[in-house]
C-alpha positions as CSV (number, residue, x, y, z in Angstrom):
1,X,-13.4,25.6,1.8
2,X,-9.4,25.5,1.8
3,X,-7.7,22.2,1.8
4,X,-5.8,21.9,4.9
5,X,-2.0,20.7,3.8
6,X,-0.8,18.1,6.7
7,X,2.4,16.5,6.9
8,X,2.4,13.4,8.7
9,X,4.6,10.3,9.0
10,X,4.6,6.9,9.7
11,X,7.5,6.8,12.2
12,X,9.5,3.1,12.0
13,X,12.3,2.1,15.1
14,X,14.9,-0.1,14.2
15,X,12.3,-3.6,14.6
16,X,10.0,-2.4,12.0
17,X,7.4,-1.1,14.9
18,X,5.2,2.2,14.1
19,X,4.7,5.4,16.3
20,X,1.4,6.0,16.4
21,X,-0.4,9.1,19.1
22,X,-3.6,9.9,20.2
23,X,-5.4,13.0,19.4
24,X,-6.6,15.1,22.4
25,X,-10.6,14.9,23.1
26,X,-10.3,18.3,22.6
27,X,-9.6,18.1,18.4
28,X,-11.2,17.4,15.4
29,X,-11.6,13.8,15.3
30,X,-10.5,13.9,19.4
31,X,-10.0,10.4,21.1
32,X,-8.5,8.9,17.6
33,X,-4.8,7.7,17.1
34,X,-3.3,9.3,14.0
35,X,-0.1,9.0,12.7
36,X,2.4,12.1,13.9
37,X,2.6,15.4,12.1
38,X,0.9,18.6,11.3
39,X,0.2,21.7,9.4
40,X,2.2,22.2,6.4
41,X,2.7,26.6,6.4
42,X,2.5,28.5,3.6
43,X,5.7,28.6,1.1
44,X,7.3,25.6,3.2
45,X,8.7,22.5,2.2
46,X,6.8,19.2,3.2
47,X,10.0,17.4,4.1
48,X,10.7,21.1,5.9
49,X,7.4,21.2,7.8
50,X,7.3,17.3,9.0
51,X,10.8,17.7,10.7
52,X,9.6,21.0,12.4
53,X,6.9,19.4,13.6
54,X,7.9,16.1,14.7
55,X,10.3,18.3,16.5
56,X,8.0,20.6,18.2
57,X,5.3,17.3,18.9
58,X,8.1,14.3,19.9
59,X,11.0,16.1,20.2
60,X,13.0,14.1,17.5
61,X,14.8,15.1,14.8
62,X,14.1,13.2,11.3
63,X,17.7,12.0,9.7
64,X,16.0,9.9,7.2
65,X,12.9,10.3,5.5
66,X,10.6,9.5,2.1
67,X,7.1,10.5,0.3
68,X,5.1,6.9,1.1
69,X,1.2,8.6,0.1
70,X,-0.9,10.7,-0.5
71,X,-4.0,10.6,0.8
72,X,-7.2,13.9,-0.3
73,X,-10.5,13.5,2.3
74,X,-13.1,15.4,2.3
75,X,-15.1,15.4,6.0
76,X,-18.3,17.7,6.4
77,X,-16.8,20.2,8.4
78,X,-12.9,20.1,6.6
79,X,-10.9,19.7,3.7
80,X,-7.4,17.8,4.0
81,X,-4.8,16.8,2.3
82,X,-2.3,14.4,4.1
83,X,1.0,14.3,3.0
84,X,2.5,11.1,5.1
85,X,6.2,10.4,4.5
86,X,7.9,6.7,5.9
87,X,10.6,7.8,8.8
88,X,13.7,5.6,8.9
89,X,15.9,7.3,11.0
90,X,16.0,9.9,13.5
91,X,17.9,10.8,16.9
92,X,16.3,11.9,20.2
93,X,13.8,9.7,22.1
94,X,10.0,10.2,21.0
95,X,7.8,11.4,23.7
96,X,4.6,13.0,23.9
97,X,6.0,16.9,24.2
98,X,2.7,18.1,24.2
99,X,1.2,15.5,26.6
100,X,-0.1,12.6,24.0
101,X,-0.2,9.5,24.4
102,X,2.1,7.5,22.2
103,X,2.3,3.8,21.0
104,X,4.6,1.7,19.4
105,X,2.8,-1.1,17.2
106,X,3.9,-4.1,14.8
107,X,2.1,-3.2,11.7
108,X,-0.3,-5.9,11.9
109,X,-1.6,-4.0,15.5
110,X,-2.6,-1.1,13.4
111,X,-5.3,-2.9,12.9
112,X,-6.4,-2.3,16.3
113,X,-6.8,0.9,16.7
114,X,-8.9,3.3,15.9
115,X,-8.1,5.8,13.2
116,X,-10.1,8.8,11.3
117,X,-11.6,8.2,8.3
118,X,-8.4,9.8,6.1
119,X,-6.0,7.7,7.9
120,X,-7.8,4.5,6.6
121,X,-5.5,4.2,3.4
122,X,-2.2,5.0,5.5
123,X,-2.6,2.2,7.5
124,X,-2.8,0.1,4.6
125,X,0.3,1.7,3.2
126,X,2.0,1.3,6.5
127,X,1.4,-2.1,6.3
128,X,2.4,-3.1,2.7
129,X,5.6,-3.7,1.7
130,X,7.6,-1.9,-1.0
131,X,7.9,-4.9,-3.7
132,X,5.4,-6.7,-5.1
133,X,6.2,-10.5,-6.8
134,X,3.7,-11.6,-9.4
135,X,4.7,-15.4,-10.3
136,X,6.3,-16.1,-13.8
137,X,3.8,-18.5,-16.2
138,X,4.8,-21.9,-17.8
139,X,6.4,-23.1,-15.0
140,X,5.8,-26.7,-13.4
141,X,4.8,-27.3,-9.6
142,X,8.2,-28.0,-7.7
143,X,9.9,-25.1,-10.0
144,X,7.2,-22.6,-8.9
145,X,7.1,-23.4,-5.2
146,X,11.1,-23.2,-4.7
147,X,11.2,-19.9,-6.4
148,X,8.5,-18.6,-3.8
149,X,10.2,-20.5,-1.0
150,X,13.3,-18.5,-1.9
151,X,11.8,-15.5,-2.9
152,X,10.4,-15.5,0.5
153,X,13.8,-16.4,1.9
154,X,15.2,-13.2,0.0
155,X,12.3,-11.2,2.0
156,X,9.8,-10.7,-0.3
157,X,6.5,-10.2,1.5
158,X,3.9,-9.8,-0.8
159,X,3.2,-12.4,-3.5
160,X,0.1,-12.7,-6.4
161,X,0.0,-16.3,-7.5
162,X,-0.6,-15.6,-11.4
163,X,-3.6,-17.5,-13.2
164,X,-3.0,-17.2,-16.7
165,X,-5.3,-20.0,-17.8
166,X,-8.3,-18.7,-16.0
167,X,-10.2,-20.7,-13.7
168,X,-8.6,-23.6,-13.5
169,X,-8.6,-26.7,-11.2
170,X,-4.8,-27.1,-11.3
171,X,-4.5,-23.5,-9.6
172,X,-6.4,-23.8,-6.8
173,X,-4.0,-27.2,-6.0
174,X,-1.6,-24.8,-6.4
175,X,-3.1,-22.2,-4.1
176,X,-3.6,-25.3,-1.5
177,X,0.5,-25.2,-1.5
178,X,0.9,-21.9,-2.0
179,X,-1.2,-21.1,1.3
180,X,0.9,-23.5,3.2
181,X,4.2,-22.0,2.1
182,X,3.1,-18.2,2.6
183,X,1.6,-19.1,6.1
184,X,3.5,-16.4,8.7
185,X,5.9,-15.4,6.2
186,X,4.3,-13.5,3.1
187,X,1.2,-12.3,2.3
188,X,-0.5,-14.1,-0.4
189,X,-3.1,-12.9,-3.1
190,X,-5.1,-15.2,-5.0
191,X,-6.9,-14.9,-8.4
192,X,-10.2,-16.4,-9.6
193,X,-13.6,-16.1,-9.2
194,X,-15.1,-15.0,-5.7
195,X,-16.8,-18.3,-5.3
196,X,-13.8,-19.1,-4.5
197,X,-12.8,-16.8,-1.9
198,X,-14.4,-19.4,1.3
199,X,-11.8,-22.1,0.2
200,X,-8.3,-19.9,1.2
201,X,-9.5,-17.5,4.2
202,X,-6.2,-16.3,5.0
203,X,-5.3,-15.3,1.4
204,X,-5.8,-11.8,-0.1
205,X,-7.9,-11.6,-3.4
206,X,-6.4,-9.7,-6.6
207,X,-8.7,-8.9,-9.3
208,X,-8.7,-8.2,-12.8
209,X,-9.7,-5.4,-14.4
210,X,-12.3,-7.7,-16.1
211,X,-14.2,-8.4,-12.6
212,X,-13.7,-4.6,-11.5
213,X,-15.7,-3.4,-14.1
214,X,-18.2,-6.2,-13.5
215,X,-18.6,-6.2,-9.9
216,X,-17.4,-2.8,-8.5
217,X,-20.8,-1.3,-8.3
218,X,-21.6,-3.9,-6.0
219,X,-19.1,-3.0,-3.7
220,X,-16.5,-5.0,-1.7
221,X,-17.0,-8.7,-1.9
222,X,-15.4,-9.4,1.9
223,X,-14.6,-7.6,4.9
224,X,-11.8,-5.6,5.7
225,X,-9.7,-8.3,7.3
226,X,-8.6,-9.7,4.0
227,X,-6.6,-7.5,1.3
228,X,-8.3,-6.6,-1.8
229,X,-6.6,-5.4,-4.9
230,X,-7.1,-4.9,-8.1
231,X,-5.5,-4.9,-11.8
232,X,-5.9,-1.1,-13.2
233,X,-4.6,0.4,-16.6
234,X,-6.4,3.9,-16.5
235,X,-8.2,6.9,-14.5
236,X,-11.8,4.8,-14.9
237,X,-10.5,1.8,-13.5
238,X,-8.5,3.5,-10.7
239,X,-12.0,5.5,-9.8
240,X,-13.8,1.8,-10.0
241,X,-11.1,0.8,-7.5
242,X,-12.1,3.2,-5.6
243,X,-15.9,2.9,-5.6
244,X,-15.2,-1.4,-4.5
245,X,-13.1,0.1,-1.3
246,X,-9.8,-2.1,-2.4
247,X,-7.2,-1.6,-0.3
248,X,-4.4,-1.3,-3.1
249,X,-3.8,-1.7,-7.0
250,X,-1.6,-2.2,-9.4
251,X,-1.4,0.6,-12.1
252,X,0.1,-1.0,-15.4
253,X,1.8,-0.8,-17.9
254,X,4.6,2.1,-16.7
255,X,7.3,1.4,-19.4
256,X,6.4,-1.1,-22.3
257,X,7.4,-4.9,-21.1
258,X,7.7,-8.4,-22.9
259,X,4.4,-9.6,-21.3
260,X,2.2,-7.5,-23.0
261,X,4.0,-6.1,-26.1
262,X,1.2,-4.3,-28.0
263,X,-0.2,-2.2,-25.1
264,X,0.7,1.1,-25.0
265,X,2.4,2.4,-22.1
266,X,1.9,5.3,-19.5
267,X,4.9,6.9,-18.9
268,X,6.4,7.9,-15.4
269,X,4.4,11.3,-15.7
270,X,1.1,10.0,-16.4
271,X,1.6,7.7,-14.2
272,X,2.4,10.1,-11.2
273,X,-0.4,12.4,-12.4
274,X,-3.3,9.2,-11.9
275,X,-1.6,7.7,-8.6
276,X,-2.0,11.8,-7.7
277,X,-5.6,11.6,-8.3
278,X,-6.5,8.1,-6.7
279,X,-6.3,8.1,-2.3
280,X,-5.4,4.5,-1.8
281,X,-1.6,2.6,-2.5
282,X,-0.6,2.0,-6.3
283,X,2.2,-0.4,-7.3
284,X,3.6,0.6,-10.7
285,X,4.0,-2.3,-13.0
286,X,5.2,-3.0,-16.0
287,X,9.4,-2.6,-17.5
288,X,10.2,-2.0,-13.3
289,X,11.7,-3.3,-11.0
290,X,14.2,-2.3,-7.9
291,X,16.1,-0.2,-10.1
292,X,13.0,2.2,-10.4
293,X,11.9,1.7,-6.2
294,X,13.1,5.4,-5.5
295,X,11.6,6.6,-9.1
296,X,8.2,5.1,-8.0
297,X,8.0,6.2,-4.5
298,X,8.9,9.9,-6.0
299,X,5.9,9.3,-8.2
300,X,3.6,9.1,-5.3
301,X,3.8,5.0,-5.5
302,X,4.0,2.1,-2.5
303,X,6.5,0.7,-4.9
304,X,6.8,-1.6,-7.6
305,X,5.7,-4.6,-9.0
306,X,6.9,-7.4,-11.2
307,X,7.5,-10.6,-12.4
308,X,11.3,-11.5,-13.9
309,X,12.4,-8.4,-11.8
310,X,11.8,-10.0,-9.1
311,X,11.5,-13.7,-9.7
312,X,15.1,-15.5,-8.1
Protein backbone atom coordinates (compact mmCIF):
# COMPACT_ATOMS: atom_id res chain seq x y z
CA UNK A 1 0.00 0.00 0.00
CA UNK A 2 1.46 3.51 -1.11
CA UNK A 3 1.60 6.21 1.51
CA UNK A 4 -0.54 8.90 0.49
CA UNK A 5 1.68 12.43 0.75
CA UNK A 6 -0.84 15.26 2.16
CA UNK A 7 -0.07 18.76 2.64
CA UNK A 8 -2.16 20.35 5.11
CA UNK A 9 -1.92 23.44 7.24
CA UNK A 10 -3.00 24.91 10.23
CA UNK A 11 -4.23 28.28 8.86
CA UNK A 12 -3.81 31.32 11.82
CA UNK A 13 -5.74 35.05 11.17
CA UNK A 14 -4.24 37.89 12.71
CA UNK A 15 -6.00 36.92 16.59
CA UNK A 16 -4.30 33.69 16.71
CA UNK A 17 -7.78 31.78 15.62
CA UNK A 18 -7.37 28.48 13.41
CA UNK A 19 -9.20 27.48 10.06
CA UNK A 20 -10.48 24.45 10.43
CA UNK A 21 -13.27 22.55 7.51
CA UNK A 22 -15.29 19.77 7.36
CA UNK A 23 -14.89 16.87 5.25
CA UNK A 24 -17.86 15.94 2.96
CA UNK A 25 -20.00 12.68 4.14
CA UNK A 26 -19.03 11.61 0.99
CA UNK A 27 -14.88 10.99 1.94
CA UNK A 28 -12.82 8.96 3.79
CA UNK A 29 -13.25 9.81 7.29
CA UNK A 30 -16.60 12.02 5.93
CA UNK A 31 -18.46 14.19 8.64
CA UNK A 32 -14.83 14.98 10.39
CA UNK A 33 -13.13 18.50 10.50
CA UNK A 34 -9.58 18.38 9.27
CA UNK A 35 -7.25 20.91 8.94
CA UNK A 36 -7.10 22.36 5.05
CA UNK A 37 -4.93 20.85 2.40
CA UNK A 38 -4.45 17.99 0.03
CA UNK A 39 -2.60 15.73 -2.16
CA UNK A 40 1.01 16.35 -2.50
CA UNK A 41 1.72 15.24 -6.67
CA UNK A 42 4.43 13.58 -7.74
CA UNK A 43 7.94 15.60 -8.23
CA UNK A 44 6.19 18.64 -6.40
CA UNK A 45 7.26 20.68 -3.69
CA UNK A 46 5.28 20.52 -0.31
CA UNK A 47 5.35 24.30 0.19
CA UNK A 48 4.35 24.10 -3.81
CA UNK A 49 1.50 21.72 -3.36
CA UNK A 50 -0.17 23.37 -0.09
CA UNK A 51 -0.43 26.86 -1.81
CA UNK A 52 -1.97 25.10 -4.97
CA UNK A 53 -4.30 23.66 -2.98
CA UNK A 54 -5.33 26.03 -0.41
CA UNK A 55 -5.90 28.00 -3.63
CA UNK A 56 -7.95 25.65 -5.51
CA UNK A 57 -10.02 24.62 -1.79
CA UNK A 58 -10.28 28.42 -0.06
CA UNK A 59 -9.31 30.45 -2.64
CA UNK A 60 -6.32 32.10 -0.74
CA UNK A 61 -3.00 32.58 -1.58
CA UNK A 62 -0.24 31.55 1.22
CA UNK A 63 2.35 34.70 1.61
CA UNK A 64 3.81 33.14 4.75
CA UNK A 65 4.31 29.79 5.64
CA UNK A 66 6.47 26.99 7.80
CA UNK A 67 7.06 23.02 8.33
CA UNK A 68 5.14 22.73 12.08
CA UNK A 69 4.82 18.45 11.90
CA UNK A 70 4.87 15.64 10.68
CA UNK A 71 2.52 13.29 11.40
CA UNK A 72 2.75 8.93 9.51
CA UNK A 73 -0.88 7.02 10.23
CA UNK A 74 -1.56 3.97 9.24
CA UNK A 75 -5.72 3.37 8.91
CA UNK A 76 -6.98 -0.23 7.68
CA UNK A 77 -8.02 0.90 4.39
CA UNK A 78 -4.93 3.78 3.83
CA UNK A 79 -1.57 4.87 4.31
CA UNK A 80 -0.81 8.75 4.95
CA UNK A 81 1.62 10.81 5.52
CA UNK A 82 0.57 14.39 6.59
CA UNK A 83 2.79 17.11 6.02
CA UNK A 84 1.02 20.17 7.97
CA UNK A 85 2.77 23.48 7.69
CA UNK A 86 1.71 26.70 10.31
CA UNK A 87 0.12 29.63 7.82
CA UNK A 88 0.91 33.17 8.94
CA UNK A 89 -0.06 35.15 6.23
CA UNK A 90 -2.04 35.11 3.24
CA UNK A 91 -4.35 37.48 1.06
CA UNK A 92 -7.81 36.66 -0.28
CA UNK A 93 -10.79 35.76 2.01
CA UNK A 94 -11.05 31.97 2.97
CA UNK A 95 -14.27 30.39 1.86
CA UNK A 96 -15.34 27.06 1.23
CA UNK A 97 -14.67 27.01 -2.82
CA UNK A 98 -15.75 23.69 -2.97
CA UNK A 99 -18.85 23.95 -0.68
CA UNK A 100 -17.25 23.00 2.96
CA UNK A 101 -18.02 24.18 5.74
CA UNK A 102 -15.40 26.31 7.44
CA UNK A 103 -14.66 27.39 11.18
CA UNK A 104 -12.54 29.72 12.84
CA UNK A 105 -11.54 28.47 16.36
CA UNK A 106 -9.30 29.74 19.43
CA UNK A 107 -6.94 26.90 19.85
CA UNK A 108 -8.34 25.83 22.99
CA UNK A 109 -11.89 25.05 20.83
CA UNK A 110 -9.92 22.52 18.87
CA UNK A 111 -10.68 20.61 21.42
CA UNK A 112 -14.20 20.41 20.44
CA UNK A 113 -14.35 19.09 17.47
CA UNK A 114 -14.03 16.15 16.08
CA UNK A 115 -10.96 15.15 14.15
CA UNK A 116 -9.62 11.70 12.36
CA UNK A 117 -7.48 9.71 14.07
CA UNK A 118 -4.05 11.25 12.17
CA UNK A 119 -5.11 14.66 13.00
CA UNK A 120 -4.93 13.89 16.80
CA UNK A 121 -1.15 15.01 17.12
CA UNK A 122 -1.86 18.31 14.93
CA UNK A 123 -4.17 19.57 17.20
CA UNK A 124 -1.76 19.23 19.88
CA UNK A 125 0.79 20.99 17.81
CA UNK A 126 -1.70 23.62 16.96
CA UNK A 127 -2.08 24.27 20.26
CA UNK A 128 1.52 24.43 21.80
CA UNK A 129 3.51 27.14 21.68
CA UNK A 130 6.99 27.45 20.01
CA UNK A 131 9.19 27.94 23.36
CA UNK A 132 9.33 25.95 26.01
CA UNK A 133 10.75 27.52 29.73
CA UNK A 134 12.15 24.90 32.09
CA UNK A 135 12.84 26.88 35.57
CA UNK A 136 16.66 27.41 36.54
CA UNK A 137 17.69 25.42 40.10
CA UNK A 138 19.12 26.98 43.32
CA UNK A 139 16.92 29.73 43.31
CA UNK A 140 14.81 30.94 46.45
CA UNK A 141 10.82 31.36 46.39
CA UNK A 142 10.25 35.23 45.57
CA UNK A 143 13.31 35.02 42.98
CA UNK A 144 11.69 32.06 41.21
CA UNK A 145 8.11 33.33 41.11
CA UNK A 146 9.13 36.95 39.58
CA UNK A 147 11.13 35.42 36.91
CA UNK A 148 7.89 33.33 35.87
CA UNK A 149 5.72 36.28 36.49
CA UNK A 150 7.87 38.10 33.93
CA UNK A 151 8.67 35.43 31.81
CA UNK A 152 4.93 35.21 31.45
CA UNK A 153 4.76 38.96 30.96
CA UNK A 154 7.46 38.45 28.00
CA UNK A 155 4.83 35.85 26.59
CA UNK A 156 6.09 32.73 27.36
CA UNK A 157 3.28 30.15 27.50
CA UNK A 158 4.50 27.01 28.35
CA UNK A 159 6.40 26.54 31.57
CA UNK A 160 7.90 23.03 33.46
CA UNK A 161 8.45 23.88 37.06
CA UNK A 162 11.96 21.91 37.55
CA UNK A 163 12.27 19.35 40.59
CA UNK A 164 15.76 18.72 40.93
CA UNK A 165 15.63 17.40 44.52
CA UNK A 166 12.99 14.79 43.79
CA UNK A 167 9.96 14.54 45.56
CA UNK A 168 10.04 17.04 47.79
CA UNK A 169 7.55 18.88 50.10
CA UNK A 170 8.96 22.34 49.41
CA UNK A 171 7.96 21.79 45.64
CA UNK A 172 4.62 21.08 45.77
CA UNK A 173 4.38 24.60 48.05
CA UNK A 174 5.88 25.83 45.18
CA UNK A 175 3.49 24.27 42.62
CA UNK A 176 0.55 25.74 45.05
CA UNK A 177 2.03 29.29 43.76
CA UNK A 178 3.04 28.28 40.75
CA UNK A 179 -0.60 27.20 39.87
CA UNK A 180 -1.93 30.49 40.99
CA UNK A 181 0.44 32.57 38.92
CA UNK A 182 0.07 30.33 35.56
CA UNK A 183 -3.89 30.38 36.09
CA UNK A 184 -5.25 31.90 32.44
CA UNK A 185 -1.95 32.98 31.36
CA UNK A 186 0.60 29.84 30.78
CA UNK A 187 0.33 26.54 30.78
CA UNK A 188 1.96 24.80 33.59
CA UNK A 189 3.72 21.26 33.83
CA UNK A 190 4.46 19.77 37.00
CA UNK A 191 6.95 17.06 38.04
CA UNK A 192 6.73 14.22 40.72
CA UNK A 193 5.16 11.24 41.27
CA UNK A 194 1.46 10.63 39.90
CA UNK A 195 0.12 10.40 43.40
CA UNK A 196 0.34 13.58 43.07
CA UNK A 197 -1.43 14.43 39.95
CA UNK A 198 -5.22 14.88 42.12
CA UNK A 199 -3.65 17.83 44.11
CA UNK A 200 -3.04 20.43 40.83
CA UNK A 201 -5.92 19.39 38.28
CA UNK A 202 -5.34 22.20 35.98
CA UNK A 203 -1.55 21.52 35.69
CA UNK A 204 0.04 19.36 32.90
CA UNK A 205 2.37 16.48 34.11
CA UNK A 206 6.14 16.16 32.65
CA UNK A 207 7.85 13.00 33.19
CA UNK A 208 11.19 11.64 33.38
CA UNK A 209 12.66 9.35 31.41
CA UNK A 210 12.95 7.30 34.77
CA UNK A 211 8.94 6.98 35.14
CA UNK A 212 8.54 6.36 31.18
CA UNK A 213 10.42 3.37 31.24
CA UNK A 214 8.61 2.38 34.46
CA UNK A 215 5.12 3.11 33.78
CA UNK A 216 4.63 3.41 29.94
CA UNK A 217 3.41 -0.10 29.41
CA UNK A 218 0.66 0.84 31.55
CA UNK A 219 -0.37 3.41 29.49
CA UNK A 220 -1.56 7.02 30.12
CA UNK A 221 -1.96 7.80 33.72
CA UNK A 222 -5.01 10.66 32.99
CA UNK A 223 -7.24 11.67 30.42
CA UNK A 224 -6.71 13.65 27.58
CA UNK A 225 -7.82 16.92 29.11
CA UNK A 226 -4.53 17.44 30.85
CA UNK A 227 -0.99 17.54 28.88
CA UNK A 228 1.31 14.80 29.18
CA UNK A 229 5.03 14.96 28.28
CA UNK A 230 7.85 13.33 28.71
CA UNK A 231 11.83 13.67 29.13
CA UNK A 232 13.39 11.52 26.05
CA UNK A 233 17.18 11.12 25.12
CA UNK A 234 16.85 8.31 22.29
CA UNK A 235 14.69 6.32 19.63
CA UNK A 236 13.54 3.69 22.71
CA UNK A 237 12.38 6.30 24.76
CA UNK A 238 10.68 8.34 22.00
CA UNK A 239 8.78 4.82 20.98
CA UNK A 240 7.90 4.51 24.89
CA UNK A 241 6.49 7.95 24.53
CA UNK A 242 4.63 6.82 22.08
CA UNK A 243 3.26 3.58 23.54
CA UNK A 244 1.94 6.04 26.99
CA UNK A 245 -0.05 8.30 24.24
CA UNK A 246 1.91 11.65 25.60
CA UNK A 247 0.97 14.48 23.93
CA UNK A 248 4.61 15.99 23.41
CA UNK A 249 8.39 15.50 24.57
CA UNK A 250 11.32 16.88 24.90
CA UNK A 251 14.24 15.23 22.90
CA UNK A 252 17.65 16.16 24.69
CA UNK A 253 20.55 16.82 24.66
CA UNK A 254 20.85 18.61 20.84
CA UNK A 255 24.19 20.44 21.34
CA UNK A 256 26.33 19.69 24.62
CA UNK A 257 25.12 22.26 27.58
CA UNK A 258 26.49 23.24 31.16
CA UNK A 259 23.63 21.20 32.80
CA UNK A 260 24.64 18.00 31.97
CA UNK A 261 28.35 18.19 30.84
CA UNK A 262 29.26 14.43 30.37
CA UNK A 263 26.32 13.40 28.19
CA UNK A 264 26.99 13.01 24.87
CA UNK A 265 25.03 14.98 22.42
CA UNK A 266 22.80 14.20 19.32
CA UNK A 267 23.53 16.48 16.85
CA UNK A 268 20.96 18.49 14.61
CA UNK A 269 20.90 15.50 12.08
CA UNK A 270 20.25 12.80 14.49
CA UNK A 271 18.12 14.76 15.89
CA UNK A 272 15.93 15.54 12.82
CA UNK A 273 16.27 11.86 11.78
CA UNK A 274 14.36 10.60 15.39
CA UNK A 275 11.77 13.59 15.57
CA UNK A 276 11.25 12.05 11.64
CA UNK A 277 10.48 8.78 13.04
CA UNK A 278 8.23 9.75 16.16
CA UNK A 279 4.29 11.24 15.14
CA UNK A 280 3.71 13.43 18.06
CA UNK A 281 5.55 17.24 18.89
CA UNK A 282 9.32 17.23 20.01
CA UNK A 283 10.95 20.26 21.68
CA UNK A 284 14.75 20.05 21.17
CA UNK A 285 16.70 20.73 24.25
CA UNK A 286 19.80 21.15 25.22
CA UNK A 287 22.74 24.26 24.01
CA UNK A 288 19.24 26.03 22.19
CA UNK A 289 17.52 28.55 22.44
CA UNK A 290 15.67 31.36 20.09
CA UNK A 291 18.67 31.60 18.09
CA UNK A 292 18.11 27.94 16.84
CA UNK A 293 13.72 28.38 16.67
CA UNK A 294 13.99 28.30 12.68
CA UNK A 295 16.85 25.49 12.86
CA UNK A 296 14.44 23.41 15.00
CA UNK A 297 11.28 23.85 13.15
CA UNK A 298 13.42 22.93 9.87
CA UNK A 299 14.26 19.76 11.79
CA UNK A 300 10.73 18.72 11.97
CA UNK A 301 10.56 20.28 15.80
CA UNK A 302 7.47 22.40 17.69
CA UNK A 303 10.46 24.38 18.82
CA UNK A 304 12.74 24.63 21.55
CA UNK A 305 13.35 24.35 24.94
CA UNK A 306 15.50 25.72 27.67
CA UNK A 307 16.39 27.00 30.80
CA UNK A 308 19.08 30.23 30.87
CA UNK A 309 17.85 30.75 27.18
CA UNK A 310 15.02 31.54 28.22
CA UNK A 311 14.96 32.44 31.86
CA UNK A 312 14.64 36.74 32.13
Amino acid sequence: MKRVHVAAAVIRDANGKILIARRADTQHQGGLWEFPGGKVEAGEAVAAALTRELQEELGILVSEARPLIKVQHDYSDKQVLLDVWEVSGFTGEPHGAEGQPLAWVTARELENYEFPAANQPIVAAARLPSDYLITPEGLETPALLRGMQKAIAGGIKLIQLRAPNGYDPQYRDLAVDAVGLCAGKAQLMLKGPFEWLGDFPSAGWHITSAQLRKYASAGRPFGKERWLAASCHDAEELSLAQQMDVDFVTLSPVQPTQTHPGAQPLGWEQAAQLIGGFNKPVYLLGGVGPDQREQAWQAGAQGVAGIRAFWP
